[in-house]
C-alpha positions in Angstrom: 177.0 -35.1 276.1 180.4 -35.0 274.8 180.7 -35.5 271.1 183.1 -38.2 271.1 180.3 -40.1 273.7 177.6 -38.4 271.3 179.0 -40.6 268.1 180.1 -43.2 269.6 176.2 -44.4 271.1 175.1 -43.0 267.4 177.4 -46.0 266.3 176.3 -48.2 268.6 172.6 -47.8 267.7 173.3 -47.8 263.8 175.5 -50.9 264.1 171.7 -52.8 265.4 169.3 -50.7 263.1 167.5 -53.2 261.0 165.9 -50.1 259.0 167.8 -48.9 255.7 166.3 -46.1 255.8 166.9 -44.8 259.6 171.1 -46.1 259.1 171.0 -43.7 256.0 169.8 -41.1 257.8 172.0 -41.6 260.8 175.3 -42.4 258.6 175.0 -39.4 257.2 174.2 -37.4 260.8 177.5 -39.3 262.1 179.3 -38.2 259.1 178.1 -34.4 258.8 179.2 -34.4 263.1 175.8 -33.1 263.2 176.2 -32.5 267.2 172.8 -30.4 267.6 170.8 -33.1 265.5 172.4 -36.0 267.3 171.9 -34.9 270.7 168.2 -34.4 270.0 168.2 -37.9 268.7 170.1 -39.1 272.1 169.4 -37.7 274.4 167.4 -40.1 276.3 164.7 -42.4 275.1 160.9 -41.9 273.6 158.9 -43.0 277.1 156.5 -45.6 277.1 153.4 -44.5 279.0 149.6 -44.7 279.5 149.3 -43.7 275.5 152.2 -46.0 274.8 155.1 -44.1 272.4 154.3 -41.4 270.1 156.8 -39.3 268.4 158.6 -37.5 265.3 160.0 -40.9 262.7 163.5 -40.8 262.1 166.6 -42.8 263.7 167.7 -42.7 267.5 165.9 -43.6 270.9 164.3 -40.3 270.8 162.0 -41.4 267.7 159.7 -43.5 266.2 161.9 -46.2 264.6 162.0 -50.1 263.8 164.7 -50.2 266.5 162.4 -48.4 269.6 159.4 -50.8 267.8 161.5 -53.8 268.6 162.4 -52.8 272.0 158.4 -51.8 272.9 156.9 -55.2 271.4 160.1 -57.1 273.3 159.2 -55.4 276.6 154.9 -56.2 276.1 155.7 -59.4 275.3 157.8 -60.1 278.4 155.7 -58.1 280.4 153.0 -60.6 279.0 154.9 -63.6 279.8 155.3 -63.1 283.3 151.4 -62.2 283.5 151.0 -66.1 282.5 149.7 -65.5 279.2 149.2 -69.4 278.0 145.4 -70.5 278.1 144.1 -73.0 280.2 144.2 -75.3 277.3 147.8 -74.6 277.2 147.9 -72.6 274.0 150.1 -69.3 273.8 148.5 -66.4 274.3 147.0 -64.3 271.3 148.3 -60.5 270.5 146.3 -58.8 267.5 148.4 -56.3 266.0 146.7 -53.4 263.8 147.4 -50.6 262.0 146.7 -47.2 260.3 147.6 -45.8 256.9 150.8 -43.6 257.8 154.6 -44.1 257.2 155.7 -46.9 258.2 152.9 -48.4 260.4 152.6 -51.6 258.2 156.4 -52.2 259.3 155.9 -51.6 262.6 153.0 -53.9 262.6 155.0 -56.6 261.0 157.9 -56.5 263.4 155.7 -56.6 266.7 154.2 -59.7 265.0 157.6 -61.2 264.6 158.8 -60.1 267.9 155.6 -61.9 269.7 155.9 -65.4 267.7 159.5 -65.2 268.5 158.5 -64.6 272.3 156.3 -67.4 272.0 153.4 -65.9 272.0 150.5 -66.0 269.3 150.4 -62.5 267.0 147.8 -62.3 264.5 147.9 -59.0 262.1 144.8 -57.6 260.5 144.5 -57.4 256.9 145.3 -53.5 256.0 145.1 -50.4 257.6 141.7 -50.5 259.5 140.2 -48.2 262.1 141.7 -48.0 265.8 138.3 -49.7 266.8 138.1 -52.2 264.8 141.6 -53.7 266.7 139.7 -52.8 270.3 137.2 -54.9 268.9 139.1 -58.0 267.8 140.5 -57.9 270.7 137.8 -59.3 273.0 136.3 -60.7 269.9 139.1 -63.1 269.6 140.0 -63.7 273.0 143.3 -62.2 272.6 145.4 -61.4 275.8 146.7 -58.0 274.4 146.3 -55.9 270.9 148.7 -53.3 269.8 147.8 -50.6 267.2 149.9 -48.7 265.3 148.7 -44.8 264.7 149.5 -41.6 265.7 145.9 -40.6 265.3 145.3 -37.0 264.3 149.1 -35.8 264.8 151.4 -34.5 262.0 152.4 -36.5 259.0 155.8 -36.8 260.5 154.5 -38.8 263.5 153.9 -42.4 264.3 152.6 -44.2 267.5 152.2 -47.6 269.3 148.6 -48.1 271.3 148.7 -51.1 273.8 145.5 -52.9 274.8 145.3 -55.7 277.2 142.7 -58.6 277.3 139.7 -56.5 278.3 140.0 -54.0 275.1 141.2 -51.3 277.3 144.1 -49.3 276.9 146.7 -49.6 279.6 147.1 -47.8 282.7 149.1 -48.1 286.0 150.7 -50.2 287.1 151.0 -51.9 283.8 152.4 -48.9 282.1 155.7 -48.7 284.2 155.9 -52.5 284.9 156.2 -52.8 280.7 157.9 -49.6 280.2 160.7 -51.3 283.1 160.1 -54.6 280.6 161.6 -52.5 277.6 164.4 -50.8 279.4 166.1 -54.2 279.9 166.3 -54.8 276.3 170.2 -54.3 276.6 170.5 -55.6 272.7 168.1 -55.7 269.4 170.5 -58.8 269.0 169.1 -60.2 271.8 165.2 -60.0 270.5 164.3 -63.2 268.3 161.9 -62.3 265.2 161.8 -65.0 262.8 160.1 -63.7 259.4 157.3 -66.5 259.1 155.5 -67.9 262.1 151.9 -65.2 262.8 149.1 -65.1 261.2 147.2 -62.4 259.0 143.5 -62.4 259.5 141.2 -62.2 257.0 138.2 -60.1 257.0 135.9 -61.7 259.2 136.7 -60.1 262.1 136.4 -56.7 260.2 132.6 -58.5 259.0 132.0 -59.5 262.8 132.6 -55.8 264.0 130.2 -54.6 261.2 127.6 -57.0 262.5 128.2 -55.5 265.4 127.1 -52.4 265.1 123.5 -53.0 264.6 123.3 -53.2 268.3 123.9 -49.4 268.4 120.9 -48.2 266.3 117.0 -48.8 267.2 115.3 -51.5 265.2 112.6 -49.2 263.9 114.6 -45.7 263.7 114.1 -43.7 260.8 117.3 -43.5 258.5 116.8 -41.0 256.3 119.4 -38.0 257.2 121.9 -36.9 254.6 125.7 -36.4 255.5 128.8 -35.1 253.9 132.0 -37.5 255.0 135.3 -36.7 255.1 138.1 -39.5 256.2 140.7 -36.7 256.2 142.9 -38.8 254.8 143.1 -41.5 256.8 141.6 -45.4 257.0 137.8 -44.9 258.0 136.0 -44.2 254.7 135.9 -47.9 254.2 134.4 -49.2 257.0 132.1 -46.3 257.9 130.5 -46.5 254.4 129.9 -50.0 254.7 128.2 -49.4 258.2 126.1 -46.5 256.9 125.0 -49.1 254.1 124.4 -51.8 256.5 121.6 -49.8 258.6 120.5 -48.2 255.6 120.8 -44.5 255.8 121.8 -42.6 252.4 125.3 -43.2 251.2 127.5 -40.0 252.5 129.0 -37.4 250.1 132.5 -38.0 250.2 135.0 -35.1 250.9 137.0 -36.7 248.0 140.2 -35.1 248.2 140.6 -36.2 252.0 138.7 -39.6 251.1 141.3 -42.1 250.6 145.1 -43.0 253.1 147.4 -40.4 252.5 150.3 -40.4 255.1 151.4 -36.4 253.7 148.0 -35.4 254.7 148.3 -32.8 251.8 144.8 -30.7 252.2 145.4 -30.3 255.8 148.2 -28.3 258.5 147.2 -31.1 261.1 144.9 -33.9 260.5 142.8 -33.1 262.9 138.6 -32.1 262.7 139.4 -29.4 265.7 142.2 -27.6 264.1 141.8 -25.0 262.1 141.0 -25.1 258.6 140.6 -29.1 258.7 136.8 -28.9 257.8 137.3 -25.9 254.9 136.6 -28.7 252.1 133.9 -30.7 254.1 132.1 -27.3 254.7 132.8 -26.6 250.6 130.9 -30.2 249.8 128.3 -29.4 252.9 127.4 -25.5 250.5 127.2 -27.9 247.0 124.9 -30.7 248.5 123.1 -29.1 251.5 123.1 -32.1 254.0 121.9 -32.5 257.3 125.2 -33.0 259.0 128.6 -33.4 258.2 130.7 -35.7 259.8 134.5 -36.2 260.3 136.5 -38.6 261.7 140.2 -38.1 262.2 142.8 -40.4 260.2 142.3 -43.5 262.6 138.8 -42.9 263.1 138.5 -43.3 266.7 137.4 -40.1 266.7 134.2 -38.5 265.1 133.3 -35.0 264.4 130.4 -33.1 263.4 129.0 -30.0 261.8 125.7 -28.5 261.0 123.9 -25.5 259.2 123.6 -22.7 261.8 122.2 -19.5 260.1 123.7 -18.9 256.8 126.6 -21.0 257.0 128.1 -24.4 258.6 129.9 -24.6 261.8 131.1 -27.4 264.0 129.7 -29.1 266.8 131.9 -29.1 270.0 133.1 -32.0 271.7 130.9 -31.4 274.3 127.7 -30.7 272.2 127.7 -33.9 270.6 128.7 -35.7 274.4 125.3 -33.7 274.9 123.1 -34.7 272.1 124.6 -38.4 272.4 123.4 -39.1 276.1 120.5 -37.2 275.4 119.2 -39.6 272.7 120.5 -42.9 274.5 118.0 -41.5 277.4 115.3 -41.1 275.1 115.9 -44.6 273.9 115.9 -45.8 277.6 119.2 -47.0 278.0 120.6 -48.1 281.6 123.8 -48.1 283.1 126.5 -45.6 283.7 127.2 -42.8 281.8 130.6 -41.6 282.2 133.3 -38.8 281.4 136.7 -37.1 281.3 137.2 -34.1 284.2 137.9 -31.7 281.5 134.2 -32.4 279.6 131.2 -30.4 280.5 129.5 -31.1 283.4 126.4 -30.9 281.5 126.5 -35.0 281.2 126.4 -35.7 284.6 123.3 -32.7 285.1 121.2 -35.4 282.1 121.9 -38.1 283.9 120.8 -37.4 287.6 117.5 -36.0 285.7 117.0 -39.8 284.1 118.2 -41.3 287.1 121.4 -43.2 286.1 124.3 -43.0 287.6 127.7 -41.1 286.5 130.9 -41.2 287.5 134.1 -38.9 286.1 137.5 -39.9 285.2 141.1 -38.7 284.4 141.4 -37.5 280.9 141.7 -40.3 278.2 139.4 -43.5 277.1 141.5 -45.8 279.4 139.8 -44.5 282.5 136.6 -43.8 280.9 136.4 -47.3 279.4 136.6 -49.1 283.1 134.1 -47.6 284.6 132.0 -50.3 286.3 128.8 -50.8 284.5 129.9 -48.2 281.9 127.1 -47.6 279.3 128.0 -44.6 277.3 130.8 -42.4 277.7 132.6 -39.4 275.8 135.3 -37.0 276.2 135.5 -33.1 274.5 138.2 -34.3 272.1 135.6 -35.8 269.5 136.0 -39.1 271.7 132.9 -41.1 272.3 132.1 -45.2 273.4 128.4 -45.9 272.7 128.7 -49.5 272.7 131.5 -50.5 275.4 130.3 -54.1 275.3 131.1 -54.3 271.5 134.5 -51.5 271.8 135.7 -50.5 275.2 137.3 -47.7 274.2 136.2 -44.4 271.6 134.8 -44.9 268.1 134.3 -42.6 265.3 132.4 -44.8 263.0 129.6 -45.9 265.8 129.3 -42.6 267.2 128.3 -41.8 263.2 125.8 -44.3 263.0 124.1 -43.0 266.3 124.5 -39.3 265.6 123.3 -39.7 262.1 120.0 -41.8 263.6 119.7 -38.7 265.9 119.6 -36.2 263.1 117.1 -38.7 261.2 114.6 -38.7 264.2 114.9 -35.2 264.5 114.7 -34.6 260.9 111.1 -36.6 261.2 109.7 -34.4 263.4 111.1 -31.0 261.7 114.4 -30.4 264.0 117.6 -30.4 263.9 120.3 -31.0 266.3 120.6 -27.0 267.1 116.9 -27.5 268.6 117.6 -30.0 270.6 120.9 -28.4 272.0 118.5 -25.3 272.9 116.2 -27.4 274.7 118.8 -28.8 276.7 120.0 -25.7 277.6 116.6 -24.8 279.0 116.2 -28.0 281.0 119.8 -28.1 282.4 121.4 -24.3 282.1 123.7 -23.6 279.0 126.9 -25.0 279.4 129.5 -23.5 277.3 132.7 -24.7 276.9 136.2 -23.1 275.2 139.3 -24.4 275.2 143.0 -22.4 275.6 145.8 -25.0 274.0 149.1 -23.5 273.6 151.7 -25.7 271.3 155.9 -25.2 272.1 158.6 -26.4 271.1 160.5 -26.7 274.4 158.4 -28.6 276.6 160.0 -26.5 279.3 157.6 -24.0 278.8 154.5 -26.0 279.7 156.6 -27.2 283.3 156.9 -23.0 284.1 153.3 -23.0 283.5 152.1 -25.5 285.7 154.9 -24.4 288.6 153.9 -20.4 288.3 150.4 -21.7 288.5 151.0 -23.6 292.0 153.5 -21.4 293.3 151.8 -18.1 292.3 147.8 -19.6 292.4 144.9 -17.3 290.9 141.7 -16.0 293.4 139.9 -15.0 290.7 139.3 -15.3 287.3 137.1 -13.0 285.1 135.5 -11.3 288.4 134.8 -14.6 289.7 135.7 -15.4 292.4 137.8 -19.0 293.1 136.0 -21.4 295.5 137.7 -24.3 295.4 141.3 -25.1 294.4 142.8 -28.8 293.5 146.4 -29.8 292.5 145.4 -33.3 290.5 149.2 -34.3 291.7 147.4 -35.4 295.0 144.9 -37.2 293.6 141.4 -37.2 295.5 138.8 -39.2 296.3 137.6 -40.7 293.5 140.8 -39.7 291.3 144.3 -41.6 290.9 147.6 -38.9 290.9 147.8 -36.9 287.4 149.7 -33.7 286.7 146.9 -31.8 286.3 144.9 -28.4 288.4 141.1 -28.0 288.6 139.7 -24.7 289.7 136.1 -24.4 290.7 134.1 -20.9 290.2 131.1 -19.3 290.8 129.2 -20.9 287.9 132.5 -22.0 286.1 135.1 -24.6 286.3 138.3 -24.8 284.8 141.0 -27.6 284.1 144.4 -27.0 283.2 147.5 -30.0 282.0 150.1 -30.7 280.2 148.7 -33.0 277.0 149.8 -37.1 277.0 150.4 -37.0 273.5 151.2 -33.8 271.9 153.1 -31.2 273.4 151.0 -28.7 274.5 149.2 -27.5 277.5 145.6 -27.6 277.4 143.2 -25.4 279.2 139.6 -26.5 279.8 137.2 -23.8 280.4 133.1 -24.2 281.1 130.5 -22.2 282.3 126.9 -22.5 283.3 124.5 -19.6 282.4 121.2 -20.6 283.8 118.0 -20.0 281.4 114.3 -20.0 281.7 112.8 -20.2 278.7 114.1 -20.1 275.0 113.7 -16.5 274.1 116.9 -15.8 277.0 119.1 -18.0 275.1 120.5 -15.3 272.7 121.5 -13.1 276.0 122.7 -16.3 277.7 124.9 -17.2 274.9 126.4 -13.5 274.7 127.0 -13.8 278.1 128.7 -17.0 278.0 131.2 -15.9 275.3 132.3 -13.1 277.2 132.9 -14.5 280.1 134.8 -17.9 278.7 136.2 -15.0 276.7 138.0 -13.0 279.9 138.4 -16.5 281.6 140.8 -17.5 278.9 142.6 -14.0 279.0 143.1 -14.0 283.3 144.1 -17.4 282.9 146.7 -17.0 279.7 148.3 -14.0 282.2 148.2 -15.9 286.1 149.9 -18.7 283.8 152.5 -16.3 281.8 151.7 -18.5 278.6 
């Protein structure tokens, strides 16, 4: 873009931004002709998709800003007008509107509230930063036509997002992602937009009380309760209302990871606040040493997510996504539960080997809890990425702090009987074959990387990967049978399967890797695992070179 071109749409945005502190920061680009920052800024405009926006703060269409928040709530609420939101009692339809703990959510939350009243539609705004789940479940609680959230979940400090839900609790997919996205783009002017500064209510806490109540439909009435955790909130909004859940069923109060207990949008103790990343669980791993627990147990800063750890030999180590997935459906099983258990392509195929053994059916989905959560007849579903819906009828979509309640039960039953959550992971490998999983996630700056991965991997396909030989090949752009279209390529081995695509909300591209060492009894295990690690091992290495990443 030509500077001239380049300042003058800088102008034209500042000259509508209703943020001081986003016209301070532009003002001073325009002023400095900062033509590399600017064009970064302009670009083209943060897309609204099947995750709704997420992105760097900071002024211009190509960040999260007041102005781009304005434009997204505009475009929902149109979008929801022409779905014929009144009720039949001729009442405006309601939007709940929540939000996390980082910069600038609370704003952001206020202005979609103003945005919807101004549309003529109903907002209602819960009381303080509250878990992602908590909004998923007010939304069907109250009868609400749509629920946004406002989080970038587990991405850096300097990132904020905007989560739509519509009337079932789901997140949206296609068609409704492009119809509101086409919404948005014809909001030619922020003068245009009506947002009168009374007019939407703020709830109270008993929707917050009513989701609590709630959860007593995940545990057993006559479980045992007695395992000990270490809990960390890493810094976001969960302690709260996972310590009044833990309370509520009765097991011991956690030891709080204190430093990463309360909000804190720096996220100072952590690189990314995320369980997965590297070094996230050194100081919930340093509590774990001082109080010897059962389990420890994470959730990430909107705590939709849950992770867990446990004492394996001499020191702690975390449980993968999948493990948990694992241990989940292996307890709801136990407890009888019926209905469909369900999962992401890129999880271990492990779930759907427990439930043919119990007899229920199972059904897989593109990556993400939007597909998951629709699964007819969905009874308990999970993703690898800490993701997991134990109670869709309460929240149709993942949640940290039930997932806690259900794993922590788990340990308690197992702890009655002289187990642990490593025993029962061996015996499932017995039963079904060990299914290990790895994953190869490679972060860039230029995106443009990750679209040379995917093409050399097309143009230039593998036939084998780590002496094994490649059975089956299938670009996700084509969809299949049971799956929509997704940029995404699955590879099926002998005794592995791997899924690689670009990520929907960070930018990196992800790698899945499993594979399925059978076993016959439990003394085999130790050779099984060595066996496994070496091959996911040389998997991750053919694949890193046939992809050039």
């Amino acid at each position: 873009m030509e500077d001239d071109a380049l300042i003058a749409q800088a102008e034209a945005w500042l000259a509508e931004d209703p943020d001081p502190d986003t016209r301070e920061e532009l003002a001073r680009l325009i002023e400095d002709g900062n033509h590399a920052e600017l064009t970064a800024r302009f670009a083209g405009t943060l897309q609204f998709g099947t995750a709704g926006l997420r992105g760097e703060l900071g002024a211009g269409p190509l960040r999260m800003n007041r102005s781009v928040v304005i434009r997204a709530a505009a475009g929902l609420a149109a979008y929801l007008k022409k779905q014929g939101t009144p009720h039949g009692n001729g009442t405006a339809g309601l939007v709940v509107i929540g939000y996390d703990a980082r910069h600038k959510s609370q704003t952001f939350a206020e202005d979609t509230a103003a945005v919807m009243t101004g549309a003529g539609l109903r907002a209602a705004v819960l009381p303080r930063p509250l878990p992602t789940p908590v909004l998923a479940f007010a939304i069907r609680h109250l009868g609400a036509v749509a629920g946004v959230e406002v989080t970038a979940s587990h991405n850096p400090p300097r990132d904020n997002g905007y989560k739509v839900y519509l009337g079932d609790g789901s997140q949206i997919v296609p068609p409704a992602d492009a119809e509101i996205a086409a919404e948005i783009a014809a909001v030619a002017s922020l003068t245009t937009v009506p947002r009168p500064t009374t007019g939407w209510d703020t709830l109270d806490d008993t929707v917050l009380d009513a989701y609590l109540a709630r959860t007593d439909a995940v545990l057993s009435e006559d479980s045992p309760r007695t395992a000990r955790t270490v809990y960390t909130a890493m810094h976001g909004v969960g302690k709260d209302v996972l310590l009044a859940a833990f309370a509520r069923a009765g097991f011991p109060a956690p030891d709080l990871v204190t430093e990463q207990a309360d909000p804190d949008p720096d996220f100072p103790t952590v690189a990314f606040p995320n369980p997965e990343e590297p070094g996230a669980m050194d100081l919930a791993f340093a509590k774990a040493r001082e109080t010897n627990p059962d389990l420890v147990i994470a959730n990430d800063p909107d705590a939709d997510r849950c992770a867990a750890a446990v004492q394996d030999g001499g020191d702690w180590r975390m449980l993968r996504g999948d493990e948990v997935g694992a241990l989940l459906a292996a307890h709801l099983v136990r407890r009888g539960a019926t209905g469909t258990f369900a999962e992401s392509i890129v999880s271990s195929s492990l779930l759907g080997r427990i439930a043919e053994k119990a007899g229920l059916p199972y059904e897989e989905t593109l990556t993400g809890f939007k597909w998951i959560a629709r699964v007819d007849g969905l009874r308990y579903g999970y993703e690898e990425a800490l993701g997991y819906c134990v109670d869709p009828d309460g929240v149709r979509d993942k949640d940290g702090i039930t997932a806690a309640l259900l794993l922590t039960e788990l340990a308690s039953e197992l702890k009655s009987e002289d187990r642990t959550l490593l025993d029962l992971l061996d015996d499932l490998a017995v039963e079904h074959g060990l299914h290990a999983t790895d994953q190869l996630s490679v972060r860039v700056k230029d995106l443009g990387l990750i679209a040379a991965a995917m093409r050399r991997l097309r143009e230039q396909p593998p036939t084998e990967l780590a002496g094994l030989r490649i059975t089956k090949t299938e670009d996700l752009t084509e969809g299949t049978d049971k799956l929509p279209p997704t940029d995404g390529l699955r590879y099926t081995l002998d005794g592995a399967r791997v899924v690689v695509r670009p990520s929907g909300t960070e930018p990196k591209l992800k790698c899945y890797l499993e594979v399925v060492i059978p076993v016959a009894a439990k003394a085999d295990l130790p050779e099984a695992r060595t066996k496994a690690t070496a091959l996911l091992t040389a998997v991750k290495q053919d694949l890193s070179e046939a992809a050039g990443i």
